[in-house]
C-alpha positions as CSV (number, residue, x, y, z in Angstrom):
1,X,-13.3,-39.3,12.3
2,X,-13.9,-39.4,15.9
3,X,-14.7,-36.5,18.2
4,X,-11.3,-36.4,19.6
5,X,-9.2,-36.7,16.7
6,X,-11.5,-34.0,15.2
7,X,-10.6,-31.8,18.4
8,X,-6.8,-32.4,17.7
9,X,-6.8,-31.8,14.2
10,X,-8.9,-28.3,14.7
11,X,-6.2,-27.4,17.8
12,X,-3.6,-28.2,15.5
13,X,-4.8,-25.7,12.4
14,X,-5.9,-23.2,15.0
15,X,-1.9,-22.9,16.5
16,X,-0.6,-23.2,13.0
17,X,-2.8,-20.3,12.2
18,X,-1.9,-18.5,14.9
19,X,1.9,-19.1,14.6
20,X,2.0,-18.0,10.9
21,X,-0.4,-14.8,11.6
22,X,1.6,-14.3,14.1
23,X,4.9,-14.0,12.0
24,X,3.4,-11.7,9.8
25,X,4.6,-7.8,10.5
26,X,4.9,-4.3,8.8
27,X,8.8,-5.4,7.4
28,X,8.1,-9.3,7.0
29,X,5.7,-12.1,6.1
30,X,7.2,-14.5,8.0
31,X,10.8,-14.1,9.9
32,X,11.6,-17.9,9.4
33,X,11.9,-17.1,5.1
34,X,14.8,-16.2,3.9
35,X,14.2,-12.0,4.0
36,X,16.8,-9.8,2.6
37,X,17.5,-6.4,2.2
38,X,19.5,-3.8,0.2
39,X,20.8,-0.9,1.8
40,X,22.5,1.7,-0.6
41,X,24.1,5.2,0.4
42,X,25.2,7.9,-2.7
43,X,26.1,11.0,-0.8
44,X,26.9,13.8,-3.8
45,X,28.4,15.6,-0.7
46,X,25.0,15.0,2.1
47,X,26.2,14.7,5.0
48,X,25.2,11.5,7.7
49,X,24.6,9.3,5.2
50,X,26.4,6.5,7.1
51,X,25.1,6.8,9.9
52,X,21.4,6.2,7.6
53,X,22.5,2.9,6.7
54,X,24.0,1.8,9.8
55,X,20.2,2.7,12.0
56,X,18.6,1.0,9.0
57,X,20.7,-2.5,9.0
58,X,20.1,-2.2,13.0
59,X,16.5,-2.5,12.0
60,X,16.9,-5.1,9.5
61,X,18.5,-7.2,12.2
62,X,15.6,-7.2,14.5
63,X,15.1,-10.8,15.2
64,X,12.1,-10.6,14.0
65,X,12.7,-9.8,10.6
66,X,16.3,-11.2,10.3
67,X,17.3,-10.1,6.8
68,X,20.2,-11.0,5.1
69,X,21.5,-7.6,4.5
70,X,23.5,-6.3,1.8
71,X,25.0,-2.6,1.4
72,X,25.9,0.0,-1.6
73,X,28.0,2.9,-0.9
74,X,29.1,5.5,-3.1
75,X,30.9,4.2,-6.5
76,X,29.3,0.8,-5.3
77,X,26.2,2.3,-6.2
78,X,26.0,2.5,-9.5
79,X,22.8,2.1,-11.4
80,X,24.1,-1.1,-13.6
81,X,25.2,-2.5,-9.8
82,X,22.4,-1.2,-8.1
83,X,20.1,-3.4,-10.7
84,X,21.8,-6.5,-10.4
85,X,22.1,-6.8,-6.7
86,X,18.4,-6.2,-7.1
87,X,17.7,-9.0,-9.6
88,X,20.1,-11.1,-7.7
89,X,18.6,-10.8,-4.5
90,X,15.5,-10.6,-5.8
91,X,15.9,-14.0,-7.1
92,X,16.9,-15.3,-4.0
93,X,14.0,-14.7,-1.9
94,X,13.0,-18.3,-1.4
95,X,8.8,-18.8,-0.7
96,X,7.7,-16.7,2.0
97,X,10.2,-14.1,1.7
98,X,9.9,-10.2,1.6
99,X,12.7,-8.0,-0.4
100,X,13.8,-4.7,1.6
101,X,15.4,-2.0,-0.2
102,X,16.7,1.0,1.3
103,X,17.8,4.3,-0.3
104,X,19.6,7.5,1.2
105,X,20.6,10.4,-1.2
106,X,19.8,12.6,-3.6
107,X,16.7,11.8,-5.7
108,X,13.6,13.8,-7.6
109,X,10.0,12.7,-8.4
110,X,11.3,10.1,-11.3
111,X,13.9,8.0,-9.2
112,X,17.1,7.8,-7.0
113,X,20.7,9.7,-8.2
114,X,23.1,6.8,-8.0
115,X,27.0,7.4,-8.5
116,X,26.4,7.8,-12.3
117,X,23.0,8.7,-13.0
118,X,19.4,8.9,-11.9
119,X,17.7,5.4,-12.0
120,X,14.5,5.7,-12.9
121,X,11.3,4.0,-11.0
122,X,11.1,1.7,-13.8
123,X,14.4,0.7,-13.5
124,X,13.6,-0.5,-9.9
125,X,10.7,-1.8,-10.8
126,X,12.4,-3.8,-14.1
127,X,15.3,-5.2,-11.9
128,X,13.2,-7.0,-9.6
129,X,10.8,-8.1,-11.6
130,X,13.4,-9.5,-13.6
131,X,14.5,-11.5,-10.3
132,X,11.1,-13.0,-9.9
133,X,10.9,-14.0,-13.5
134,X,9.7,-17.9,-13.3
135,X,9.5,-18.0,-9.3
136,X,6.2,-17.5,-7.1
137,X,5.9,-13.3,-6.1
138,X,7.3,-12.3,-3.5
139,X,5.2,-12.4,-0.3
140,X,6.4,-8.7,0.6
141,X,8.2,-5.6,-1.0
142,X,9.4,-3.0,1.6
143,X,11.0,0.0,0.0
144,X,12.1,3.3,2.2
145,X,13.2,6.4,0.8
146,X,15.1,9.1,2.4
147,X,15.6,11.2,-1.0
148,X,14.2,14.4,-3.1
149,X,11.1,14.7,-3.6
150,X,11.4,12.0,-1.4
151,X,14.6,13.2,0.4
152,X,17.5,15.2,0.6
153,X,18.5,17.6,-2.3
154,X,20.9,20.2,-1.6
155,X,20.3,23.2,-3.9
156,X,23.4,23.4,-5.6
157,X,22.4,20.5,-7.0
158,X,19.1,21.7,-8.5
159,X,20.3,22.0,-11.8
160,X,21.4,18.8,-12.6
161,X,19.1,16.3,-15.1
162,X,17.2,14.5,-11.8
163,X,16.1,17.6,-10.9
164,X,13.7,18.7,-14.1
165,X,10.6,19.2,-14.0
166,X,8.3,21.2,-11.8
167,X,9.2,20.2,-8.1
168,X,6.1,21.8,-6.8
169,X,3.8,18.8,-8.3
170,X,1.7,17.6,-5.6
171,X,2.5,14.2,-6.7
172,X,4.5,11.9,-4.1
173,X,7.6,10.0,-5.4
174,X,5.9,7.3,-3.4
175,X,2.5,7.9,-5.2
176,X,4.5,7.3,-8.4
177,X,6.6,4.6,-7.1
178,X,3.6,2.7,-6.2
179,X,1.7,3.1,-9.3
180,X,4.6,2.6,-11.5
181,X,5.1,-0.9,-9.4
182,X,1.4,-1.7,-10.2
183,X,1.5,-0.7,-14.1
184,X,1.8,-3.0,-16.3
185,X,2.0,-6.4,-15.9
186,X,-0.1,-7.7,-12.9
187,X,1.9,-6.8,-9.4
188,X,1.0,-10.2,-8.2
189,X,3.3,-11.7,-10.6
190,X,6.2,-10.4,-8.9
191,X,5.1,-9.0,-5.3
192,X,1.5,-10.1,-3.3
193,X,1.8,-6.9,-0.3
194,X,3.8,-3.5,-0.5
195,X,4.9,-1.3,1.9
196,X,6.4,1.8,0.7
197,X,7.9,4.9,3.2
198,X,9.6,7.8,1.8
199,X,11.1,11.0,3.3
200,X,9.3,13.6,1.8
201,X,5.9,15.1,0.2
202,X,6.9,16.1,-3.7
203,X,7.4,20.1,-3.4
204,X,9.8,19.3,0.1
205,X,13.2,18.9,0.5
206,X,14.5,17.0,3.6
207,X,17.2,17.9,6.7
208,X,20.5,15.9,6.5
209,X,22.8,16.2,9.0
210,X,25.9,14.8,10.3
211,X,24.3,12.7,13.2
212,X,21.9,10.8,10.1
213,X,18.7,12.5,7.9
214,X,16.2,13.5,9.7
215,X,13.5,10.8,8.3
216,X,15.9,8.0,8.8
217,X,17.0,9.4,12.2
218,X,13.3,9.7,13.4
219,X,12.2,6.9,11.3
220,X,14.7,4.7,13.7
221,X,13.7,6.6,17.0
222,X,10.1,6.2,16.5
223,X,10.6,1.9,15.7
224,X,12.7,1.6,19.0
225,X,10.0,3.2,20.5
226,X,7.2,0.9,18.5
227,X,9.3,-2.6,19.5
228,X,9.1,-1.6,23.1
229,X,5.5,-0.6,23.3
230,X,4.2,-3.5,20.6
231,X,3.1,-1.2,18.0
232,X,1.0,-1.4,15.1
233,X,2.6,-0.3,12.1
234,X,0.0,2.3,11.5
235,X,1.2,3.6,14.8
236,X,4.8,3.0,14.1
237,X,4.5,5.1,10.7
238,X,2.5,8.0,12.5
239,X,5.1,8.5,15.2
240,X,7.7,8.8,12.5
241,X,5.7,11.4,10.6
242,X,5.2,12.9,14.3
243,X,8.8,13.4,14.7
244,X,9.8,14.9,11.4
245,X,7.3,16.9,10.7
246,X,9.3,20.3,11.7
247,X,11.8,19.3,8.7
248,X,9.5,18.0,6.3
249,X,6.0,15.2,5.8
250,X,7.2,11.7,5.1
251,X,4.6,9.2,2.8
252,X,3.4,5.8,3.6
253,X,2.0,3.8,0.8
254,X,0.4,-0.1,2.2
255,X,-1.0,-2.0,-0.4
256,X,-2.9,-3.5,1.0
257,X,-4.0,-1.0,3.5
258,X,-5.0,-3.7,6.5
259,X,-0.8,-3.8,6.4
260,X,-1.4,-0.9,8.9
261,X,-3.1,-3.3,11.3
262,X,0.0,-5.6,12.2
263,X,2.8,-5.5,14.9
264,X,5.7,-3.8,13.9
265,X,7.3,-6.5,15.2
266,X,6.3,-10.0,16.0
């Protein structure tokens, strides 16, 4: 190969390095995969729970990330539903892709209260897997929390089943998200990079108002703030603890941890 062609071919790897490094951010792999999402609201009487999934498909839509977005709410969001749509669209990721689910409600160290009952972590974790079951993993798994212990729990609701146990454990629902997602079976069978967010430490409930929870809320003012000033998403994730932190002490989980170094957005 002559000296030229050599320099063209090396040009040619370098930009197509480049471009696809480039495309790689906190929420996507690459914004030119087919990327959806799952956005599902349960209220049990929290207020702003709406307005949660309407700031969270704005972000979803960022034309960097353009997901295919797909919402729950209320009786929609049972836990036989909430599965499916997750093996469905799990399964429909096509090479490249990243999954993005969203949850705002209720919820306790051991999962999410859905209209009929809690579904527990493994749940989650057992309804995508099952999507990925004979595919490649998927490139990226985002999941976002705004729930007890990772979220909003109103006390008169304490008593119900989601709510046993000892709610001062210094264990994070993320912690146990992310460990539950690693048990098992190898993760890289069914995801290859993880980035989990959720409201709240383990002994902290979190604020929901009417204008939208206050993770959610903040979690949305702090990444309109990260798009305009290029952002890392270590930066983008600190600015959204920043912001809540006179409610209550939202978790970040990147596996793996270099996740931190991208743009937010490409």
């Amino acid at each position: 190969m002559n000296r030229s062609l050599m320099a063209l071919v090396c040009a040619l790897s370098l930009g197509a390095f480049a471009q696809t490094n480039q495309s790689r951010t906190g929420f996507v792999e690459n914004a030119d995969a087919k990327n959806v999402a799952l956005l599902v609201g349960v209220t049990y009487g929290l207020p702003g729970i709406d307005i949660d999934l309407k700031n969270v498909k704005e972000i979803a839509a960022h034309p960097g990330y353009q997901f295919d977005t797909h919402e729950l709410w209320e009786d929609e969001g049972m836990v036989e539903n909430v599965a499916k749509n997750l093996t469905d669209l799990s399964a429909s990721v096509t090479s490249g892709g990243t999954l993005f689910f969203y949850f705002s409600g209720h919820g306790s160290k051991e999962g999410l209260l859905m209209q009929d009952r809690l579904m527990k972590i493994g749940e989650i974790k057992a309804a995508i897997e099952k999507g990925r079951e004979g595919k490649a993993p998927l490139e990226r798994l985002v999941m976002m929390f705004d729930s007890c212990y990772s979220g909003a729990l109103l006390n008169g609701v304490r008593k119900v089943e989601h709510a046993e146990g000892n709610s001062r454990d210094s264990q994070a629902f993320a912690d146990a998200l992310v460990r539950e997602l690693q048990a098992s079976n190898r993760a890289e069978t069914y995801w290859k990079k993880l980035f989990v967010f959720a409201s709240s430490r383990a002994d902290e409930t979190s604020a929901a108002g009417y204008d939208g929870s206050a993770f959610t809320l903040n979690m949305k003012k702090a990444f309109d703030e990260s798009v305009v000033g290029k952002a890392k998403v270590s930066e983008f994730v600190t600015k959204a603890q920043k912001y809540t932190a006179a409610q209550h002490h939202p978790v970040a989980r990147l596996v793996p941890v270099t996740l931190g170094d991208e743009l937010l957005v490409p």
